[in-house]
mmCIF file of the C-alpha atoms, coordinates in Angstrom:
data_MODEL
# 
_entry.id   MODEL 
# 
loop_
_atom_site.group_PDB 
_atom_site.id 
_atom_site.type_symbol 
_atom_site.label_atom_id 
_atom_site.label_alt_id 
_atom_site.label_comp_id 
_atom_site.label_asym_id 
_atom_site.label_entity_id 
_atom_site.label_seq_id 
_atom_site.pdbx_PDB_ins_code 
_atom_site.Cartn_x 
_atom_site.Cartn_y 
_atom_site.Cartn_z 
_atom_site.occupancy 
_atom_site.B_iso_or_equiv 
_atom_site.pdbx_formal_charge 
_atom_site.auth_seq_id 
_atom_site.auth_comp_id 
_atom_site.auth_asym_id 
_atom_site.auth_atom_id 
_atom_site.pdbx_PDB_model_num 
ATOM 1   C CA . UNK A 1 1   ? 0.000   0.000  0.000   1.00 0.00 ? 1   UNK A CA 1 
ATOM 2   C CA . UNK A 1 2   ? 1.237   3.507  -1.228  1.00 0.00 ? 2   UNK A CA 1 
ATOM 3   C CA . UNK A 1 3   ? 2.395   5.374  2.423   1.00 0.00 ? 3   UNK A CA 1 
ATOM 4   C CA . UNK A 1 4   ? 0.937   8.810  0.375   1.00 0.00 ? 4   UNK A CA 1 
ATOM 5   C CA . UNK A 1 5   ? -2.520  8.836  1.273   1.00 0.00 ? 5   UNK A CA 1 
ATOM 6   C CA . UNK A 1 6   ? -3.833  12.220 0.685   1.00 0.00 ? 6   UNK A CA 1 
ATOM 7   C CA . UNK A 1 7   ? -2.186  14.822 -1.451  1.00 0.00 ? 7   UNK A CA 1 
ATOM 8   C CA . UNK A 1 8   ? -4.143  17.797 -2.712  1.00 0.00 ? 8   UNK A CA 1 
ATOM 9   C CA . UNK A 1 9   ? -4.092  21.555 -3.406  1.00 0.00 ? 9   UNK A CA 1 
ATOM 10  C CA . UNK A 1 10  ? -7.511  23.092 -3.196  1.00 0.00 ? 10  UNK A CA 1 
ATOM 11  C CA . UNK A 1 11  ? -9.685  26.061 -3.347  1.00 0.00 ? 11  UNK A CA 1 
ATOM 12  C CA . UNK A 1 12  ? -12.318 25.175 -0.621  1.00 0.00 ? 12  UNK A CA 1 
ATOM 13  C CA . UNK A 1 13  ? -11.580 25.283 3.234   1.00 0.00 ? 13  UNK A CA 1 
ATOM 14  C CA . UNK A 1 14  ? -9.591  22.364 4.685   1.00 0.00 ? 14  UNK A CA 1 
ATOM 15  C CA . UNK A 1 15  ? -10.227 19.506 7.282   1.00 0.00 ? 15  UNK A CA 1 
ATOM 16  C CA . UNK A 1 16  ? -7.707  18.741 9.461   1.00 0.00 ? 16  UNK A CA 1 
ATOM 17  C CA . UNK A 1 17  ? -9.851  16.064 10.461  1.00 0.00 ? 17  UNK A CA 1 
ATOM 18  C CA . UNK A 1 18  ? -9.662  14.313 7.021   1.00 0.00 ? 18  UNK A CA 1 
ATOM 19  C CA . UNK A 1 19  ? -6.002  14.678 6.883   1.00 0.00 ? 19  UNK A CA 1 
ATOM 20  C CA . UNK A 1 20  ? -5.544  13.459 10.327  1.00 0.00 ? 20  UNK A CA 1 
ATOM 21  C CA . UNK A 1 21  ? -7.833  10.226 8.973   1.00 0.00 ? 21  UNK A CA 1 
ATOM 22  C CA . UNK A 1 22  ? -6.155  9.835  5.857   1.00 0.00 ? 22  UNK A CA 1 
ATOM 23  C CA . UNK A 1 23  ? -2.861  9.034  7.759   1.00 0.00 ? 23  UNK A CA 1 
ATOM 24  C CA . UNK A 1 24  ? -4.448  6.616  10.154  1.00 0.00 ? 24  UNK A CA 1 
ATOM 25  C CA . UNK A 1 25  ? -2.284  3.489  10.292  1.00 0.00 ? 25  UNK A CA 1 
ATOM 26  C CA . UNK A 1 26  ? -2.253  0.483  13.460  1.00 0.00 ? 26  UNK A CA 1 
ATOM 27  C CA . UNK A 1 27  ? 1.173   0.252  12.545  1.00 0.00 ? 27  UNK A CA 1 
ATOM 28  C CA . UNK A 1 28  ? 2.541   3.938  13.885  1.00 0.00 ? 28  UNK A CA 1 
ATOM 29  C CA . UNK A 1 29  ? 3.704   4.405  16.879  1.00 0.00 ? 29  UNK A CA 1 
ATOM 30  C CA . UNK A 1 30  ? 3.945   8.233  16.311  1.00 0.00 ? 30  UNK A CA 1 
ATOM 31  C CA . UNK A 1 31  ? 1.655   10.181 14.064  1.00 0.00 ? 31  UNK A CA 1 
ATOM 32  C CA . UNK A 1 32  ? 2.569   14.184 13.989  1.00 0.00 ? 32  UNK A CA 1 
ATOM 33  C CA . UNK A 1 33  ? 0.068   16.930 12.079  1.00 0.00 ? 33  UNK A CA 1 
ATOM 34  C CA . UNK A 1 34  ? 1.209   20.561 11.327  1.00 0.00 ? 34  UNK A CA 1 
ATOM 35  C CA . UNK A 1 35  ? -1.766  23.340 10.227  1.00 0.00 ? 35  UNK A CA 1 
ATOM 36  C CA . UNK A 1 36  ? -0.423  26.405 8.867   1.00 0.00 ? 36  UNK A CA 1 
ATOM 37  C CA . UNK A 1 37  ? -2.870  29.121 9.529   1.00 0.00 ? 37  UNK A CA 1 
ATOM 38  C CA . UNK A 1 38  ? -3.373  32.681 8.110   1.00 0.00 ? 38  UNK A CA 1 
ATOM 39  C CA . UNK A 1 39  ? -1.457  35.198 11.019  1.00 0.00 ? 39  UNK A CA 1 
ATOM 40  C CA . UNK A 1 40  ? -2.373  38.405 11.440  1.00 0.00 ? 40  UNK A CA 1 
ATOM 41  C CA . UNK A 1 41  ? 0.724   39.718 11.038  1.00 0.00 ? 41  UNK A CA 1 
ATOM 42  C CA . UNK A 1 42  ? 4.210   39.329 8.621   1.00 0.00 ? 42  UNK A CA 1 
ATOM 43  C CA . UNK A 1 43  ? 7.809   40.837 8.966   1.00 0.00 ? 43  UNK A CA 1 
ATOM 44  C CA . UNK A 1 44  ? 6.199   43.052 11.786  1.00 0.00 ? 44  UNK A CA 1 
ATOM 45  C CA . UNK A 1 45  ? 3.427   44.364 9.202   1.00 0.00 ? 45  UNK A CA 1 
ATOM 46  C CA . UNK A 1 46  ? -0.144  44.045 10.160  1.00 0.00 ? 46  UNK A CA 1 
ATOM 47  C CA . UNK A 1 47  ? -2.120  41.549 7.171   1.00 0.00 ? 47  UNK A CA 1 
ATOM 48  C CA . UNK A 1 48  ? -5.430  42.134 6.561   1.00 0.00 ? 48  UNK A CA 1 
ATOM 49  C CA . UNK A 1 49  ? -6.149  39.199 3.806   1.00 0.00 ? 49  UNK A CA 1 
ATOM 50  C CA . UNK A 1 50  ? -4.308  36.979 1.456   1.00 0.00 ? 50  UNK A CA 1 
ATOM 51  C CA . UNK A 1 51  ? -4.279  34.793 -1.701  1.00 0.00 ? 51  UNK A CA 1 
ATOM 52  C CA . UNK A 1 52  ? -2.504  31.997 -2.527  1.00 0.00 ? 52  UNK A CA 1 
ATOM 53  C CA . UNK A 1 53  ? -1.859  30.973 -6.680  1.00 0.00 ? 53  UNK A CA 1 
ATOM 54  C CA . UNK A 1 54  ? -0.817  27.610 -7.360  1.00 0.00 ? 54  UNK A CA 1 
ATOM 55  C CA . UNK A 1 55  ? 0.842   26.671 -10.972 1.00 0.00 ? 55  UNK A CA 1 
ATOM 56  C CA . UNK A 1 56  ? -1.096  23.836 -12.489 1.00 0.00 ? 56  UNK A CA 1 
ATOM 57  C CA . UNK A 1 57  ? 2.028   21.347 -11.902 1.00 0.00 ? 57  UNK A CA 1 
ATOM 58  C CA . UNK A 1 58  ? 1.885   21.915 -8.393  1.00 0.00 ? 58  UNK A CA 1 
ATOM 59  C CA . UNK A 1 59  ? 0.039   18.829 -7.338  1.00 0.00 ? 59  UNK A CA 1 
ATOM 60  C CA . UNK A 1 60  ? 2.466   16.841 -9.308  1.00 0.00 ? 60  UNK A CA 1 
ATOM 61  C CA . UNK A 1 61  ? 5.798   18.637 -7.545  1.00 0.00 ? 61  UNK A CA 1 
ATOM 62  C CA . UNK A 1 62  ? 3.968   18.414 -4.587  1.00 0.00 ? 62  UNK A CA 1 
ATOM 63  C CA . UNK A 1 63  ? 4.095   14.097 -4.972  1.00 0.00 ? 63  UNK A CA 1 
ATOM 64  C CA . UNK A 1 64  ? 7.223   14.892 -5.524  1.00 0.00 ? 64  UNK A CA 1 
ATOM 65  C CA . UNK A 1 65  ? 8.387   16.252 -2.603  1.00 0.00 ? 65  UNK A CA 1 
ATOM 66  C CA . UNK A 1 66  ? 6.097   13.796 -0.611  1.00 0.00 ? 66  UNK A CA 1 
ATOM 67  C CA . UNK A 1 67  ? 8.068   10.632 -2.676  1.00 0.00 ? 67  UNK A CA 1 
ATOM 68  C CA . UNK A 1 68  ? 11.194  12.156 -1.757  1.00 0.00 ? 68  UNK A CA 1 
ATOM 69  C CA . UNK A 1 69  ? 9.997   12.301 1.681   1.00 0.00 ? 69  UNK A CA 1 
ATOM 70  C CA . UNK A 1 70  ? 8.548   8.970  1.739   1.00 0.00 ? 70  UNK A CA 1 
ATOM 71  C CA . UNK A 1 71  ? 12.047  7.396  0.542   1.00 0.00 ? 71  UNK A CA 1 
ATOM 72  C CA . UNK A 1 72  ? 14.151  9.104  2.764   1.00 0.00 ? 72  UNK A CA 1 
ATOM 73  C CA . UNK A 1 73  ? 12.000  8.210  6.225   1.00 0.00 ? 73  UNK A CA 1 
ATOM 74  C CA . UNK A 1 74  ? 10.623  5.061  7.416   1.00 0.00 ? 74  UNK A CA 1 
ATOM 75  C CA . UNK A 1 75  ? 6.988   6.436  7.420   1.00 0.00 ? 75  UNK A CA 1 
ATOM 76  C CA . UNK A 1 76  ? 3.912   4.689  7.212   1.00 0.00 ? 76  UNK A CA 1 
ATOM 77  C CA . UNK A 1 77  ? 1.632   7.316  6.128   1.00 0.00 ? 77  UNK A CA 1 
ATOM 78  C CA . UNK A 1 78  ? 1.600   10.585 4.764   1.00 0.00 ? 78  UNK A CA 1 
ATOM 79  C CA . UNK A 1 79  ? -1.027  13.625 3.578   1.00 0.00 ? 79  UNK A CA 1 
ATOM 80  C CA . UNK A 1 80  ? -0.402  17.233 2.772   1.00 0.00 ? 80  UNK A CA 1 
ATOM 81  C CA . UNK A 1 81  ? -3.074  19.244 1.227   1.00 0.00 ? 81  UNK A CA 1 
ATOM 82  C CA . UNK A 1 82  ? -2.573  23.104 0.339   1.00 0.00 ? 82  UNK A CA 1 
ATOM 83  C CA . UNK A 1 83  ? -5.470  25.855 0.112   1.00 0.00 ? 83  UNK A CA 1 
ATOM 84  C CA . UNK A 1 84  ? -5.481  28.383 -2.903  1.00 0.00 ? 84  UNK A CA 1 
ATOM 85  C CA . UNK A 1 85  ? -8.169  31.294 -3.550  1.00 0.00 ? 85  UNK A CA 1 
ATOM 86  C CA . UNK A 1 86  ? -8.985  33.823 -0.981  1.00 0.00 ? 86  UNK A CA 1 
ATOM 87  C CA . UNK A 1 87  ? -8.050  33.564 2.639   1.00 0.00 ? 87  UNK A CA 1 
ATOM 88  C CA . UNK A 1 88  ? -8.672  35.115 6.441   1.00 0.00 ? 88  UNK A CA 1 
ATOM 89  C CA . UNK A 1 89  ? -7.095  35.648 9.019   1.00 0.00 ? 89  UNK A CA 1 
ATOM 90  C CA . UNK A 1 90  ? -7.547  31.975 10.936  1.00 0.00 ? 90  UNK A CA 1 
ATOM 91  C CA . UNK A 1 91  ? -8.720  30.173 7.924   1.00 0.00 ? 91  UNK A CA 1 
ATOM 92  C CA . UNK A 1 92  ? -6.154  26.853 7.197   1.00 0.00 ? 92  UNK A CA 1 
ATOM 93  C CA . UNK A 1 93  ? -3.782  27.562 4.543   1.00 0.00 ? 93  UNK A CA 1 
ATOM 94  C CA . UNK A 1 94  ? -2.058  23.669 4.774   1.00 0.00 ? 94  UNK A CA 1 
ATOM 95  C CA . UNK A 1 95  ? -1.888  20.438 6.805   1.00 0.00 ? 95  UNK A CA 1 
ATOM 96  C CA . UNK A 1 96  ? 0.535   18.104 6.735   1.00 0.00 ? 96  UNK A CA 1 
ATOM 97  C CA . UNK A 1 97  ? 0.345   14.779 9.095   1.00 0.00 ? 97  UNK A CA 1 
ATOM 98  C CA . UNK A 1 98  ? 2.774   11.639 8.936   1.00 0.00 ? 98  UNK A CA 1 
ATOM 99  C CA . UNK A 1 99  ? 2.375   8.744  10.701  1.00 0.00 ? 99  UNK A CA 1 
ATOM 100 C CA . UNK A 1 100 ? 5.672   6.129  11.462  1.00 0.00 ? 100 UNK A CA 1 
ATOM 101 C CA . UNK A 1 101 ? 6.733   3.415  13.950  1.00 0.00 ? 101 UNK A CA 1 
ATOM 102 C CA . UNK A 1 102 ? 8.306   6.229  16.190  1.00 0.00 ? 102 UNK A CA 1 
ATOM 103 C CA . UNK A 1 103 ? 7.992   9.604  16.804  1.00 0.00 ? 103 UNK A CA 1 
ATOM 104 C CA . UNK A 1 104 ? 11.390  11.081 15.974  1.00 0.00 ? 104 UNK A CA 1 
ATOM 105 C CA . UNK A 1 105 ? 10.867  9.469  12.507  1.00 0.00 ? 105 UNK A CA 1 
ATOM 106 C CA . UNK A 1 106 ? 7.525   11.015 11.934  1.00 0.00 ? 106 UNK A CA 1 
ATOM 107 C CA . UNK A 1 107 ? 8.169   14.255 13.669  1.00 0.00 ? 107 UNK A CA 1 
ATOM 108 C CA . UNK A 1 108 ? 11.613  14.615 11.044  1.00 0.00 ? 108 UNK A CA 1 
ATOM 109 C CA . UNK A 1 109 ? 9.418   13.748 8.137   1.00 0.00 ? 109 UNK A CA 1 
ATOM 110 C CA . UNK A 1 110 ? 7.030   15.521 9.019   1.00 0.00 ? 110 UNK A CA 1 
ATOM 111 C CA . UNK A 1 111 ? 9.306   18.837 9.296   1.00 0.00 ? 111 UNK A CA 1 
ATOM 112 C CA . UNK A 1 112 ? 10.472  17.950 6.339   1.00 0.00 ? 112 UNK A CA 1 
ATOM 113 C CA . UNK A 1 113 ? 7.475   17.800 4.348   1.00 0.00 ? 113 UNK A CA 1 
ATOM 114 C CA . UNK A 1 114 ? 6.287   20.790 5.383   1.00 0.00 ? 114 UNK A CA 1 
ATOM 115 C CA . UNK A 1 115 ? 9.306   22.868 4.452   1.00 0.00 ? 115 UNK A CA 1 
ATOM 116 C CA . UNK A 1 116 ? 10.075  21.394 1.303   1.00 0.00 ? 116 UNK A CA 1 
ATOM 117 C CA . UNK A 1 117 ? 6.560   22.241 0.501   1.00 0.00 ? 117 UNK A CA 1 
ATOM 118 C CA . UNK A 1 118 ? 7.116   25.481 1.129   1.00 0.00 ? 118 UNK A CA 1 
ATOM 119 C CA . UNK A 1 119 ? 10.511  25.773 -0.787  1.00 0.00 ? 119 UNK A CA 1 
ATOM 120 C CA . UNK A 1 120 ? 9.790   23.400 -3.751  1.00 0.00 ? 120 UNK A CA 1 
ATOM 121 C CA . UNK A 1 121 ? 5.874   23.409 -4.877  1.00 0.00 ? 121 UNK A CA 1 
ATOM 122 C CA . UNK A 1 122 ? 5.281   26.474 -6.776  1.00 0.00 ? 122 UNK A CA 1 
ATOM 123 C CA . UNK A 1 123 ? 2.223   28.467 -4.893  1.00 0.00 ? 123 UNK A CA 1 
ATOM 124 C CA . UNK A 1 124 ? 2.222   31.886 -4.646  1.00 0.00 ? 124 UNK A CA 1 
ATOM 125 C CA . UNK A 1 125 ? 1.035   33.501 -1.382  1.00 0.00 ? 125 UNK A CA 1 
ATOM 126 C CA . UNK A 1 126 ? -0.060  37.505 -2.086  1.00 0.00 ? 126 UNK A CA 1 
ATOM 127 C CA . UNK A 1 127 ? -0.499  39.385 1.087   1.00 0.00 ? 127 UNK A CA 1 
ATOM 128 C CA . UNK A 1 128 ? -2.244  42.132 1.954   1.00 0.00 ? 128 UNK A CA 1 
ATOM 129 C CA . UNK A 1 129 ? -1.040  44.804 4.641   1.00 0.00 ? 129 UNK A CA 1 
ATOM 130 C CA . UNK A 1 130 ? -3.042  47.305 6.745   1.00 0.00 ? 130 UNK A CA 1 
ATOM 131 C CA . UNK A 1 131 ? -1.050  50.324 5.166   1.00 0.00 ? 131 UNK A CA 1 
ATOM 132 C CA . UNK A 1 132 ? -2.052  49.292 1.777   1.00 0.00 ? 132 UNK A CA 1 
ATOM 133 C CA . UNK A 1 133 ? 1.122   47.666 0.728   1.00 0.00 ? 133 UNK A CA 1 
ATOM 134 C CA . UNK A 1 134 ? 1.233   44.381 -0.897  1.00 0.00 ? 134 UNK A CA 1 
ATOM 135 C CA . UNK A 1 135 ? 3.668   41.416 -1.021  1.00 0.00 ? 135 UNK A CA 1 
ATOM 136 C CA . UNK A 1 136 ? 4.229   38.368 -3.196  1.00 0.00 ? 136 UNK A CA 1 
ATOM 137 C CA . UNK A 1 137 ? 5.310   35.389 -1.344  1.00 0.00 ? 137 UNK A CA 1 
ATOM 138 C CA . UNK A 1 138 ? 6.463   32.069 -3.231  1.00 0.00 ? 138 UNK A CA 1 
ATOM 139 C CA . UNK A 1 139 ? 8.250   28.543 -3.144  1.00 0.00 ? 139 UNK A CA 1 
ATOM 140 C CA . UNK A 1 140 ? 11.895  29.192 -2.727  1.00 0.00 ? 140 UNK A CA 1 
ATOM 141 C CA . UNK A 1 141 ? 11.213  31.859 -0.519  1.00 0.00 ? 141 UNK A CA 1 
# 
């Protein structure tokens, strides 16, 4: 059975129940979940709203990255799923949860997951500030 269980980039909220279920597996001993959420504030600048862009490959790097993840740690299950359109401040912008025999396997993968994401899978964040000022945000930041 494929250890990727959920990847997805989408433009309706997320459920970090369904990614925590996705990763489900008798087998872990350790199962770790991250949930990026919009912050009201960036470099010390208030943000009032953002937007996140996503090239059409992006689900396809984002297997990717997950693969290389996979390979590299002994994990048993794994699920990332991205948000794109408009976003609030709270709403979920990403969860990532990995599941392995032991925690400092899954909490490593997990880590790394999440910031290869970030580096490697081309979406776009555009941010909004209270002063009016805008900001483009993408992978390789």
């Amino acid at each position: 059975m494929d250890v990727i269980r959920l990847l997805a980039i989408r433009d309706t909220p997320l459920s970090v129940d369904e990614v925590l279920a996705a990763v489900g597996d008798h087998a872990a001993g350790g199962t770790t979940l991250f949930v990026g959420t919009v912050r009201e504030q960036d470099h010390g600048k208030p943000v009032t709203r953002l937007s996140y862009s996503a090239h059409p490959t992006a689900e396809a790097e984002l297997r990717a990255v997950a693969e290389k993840v996979a390979g590299d740690f002994p994990v048993t299950a794994m699920a990332a799923v991205h948000r794109v359109g408009d976003l609030e401040l709270g709403d979920i912008a990403v969860v990532v949860a990995v599941a392995a025999p032991h925690r400092d396997e899954a909490f490593r993968a997990s880590r790394r997951l999440i910031d290869d994401l970030k580096a490697q899978v081309p979406i776009w964040k555009h941010q909004e500030f209270t002063d009016g000022a805008t900001e483009w945000v993408g992978a390789g930041e």
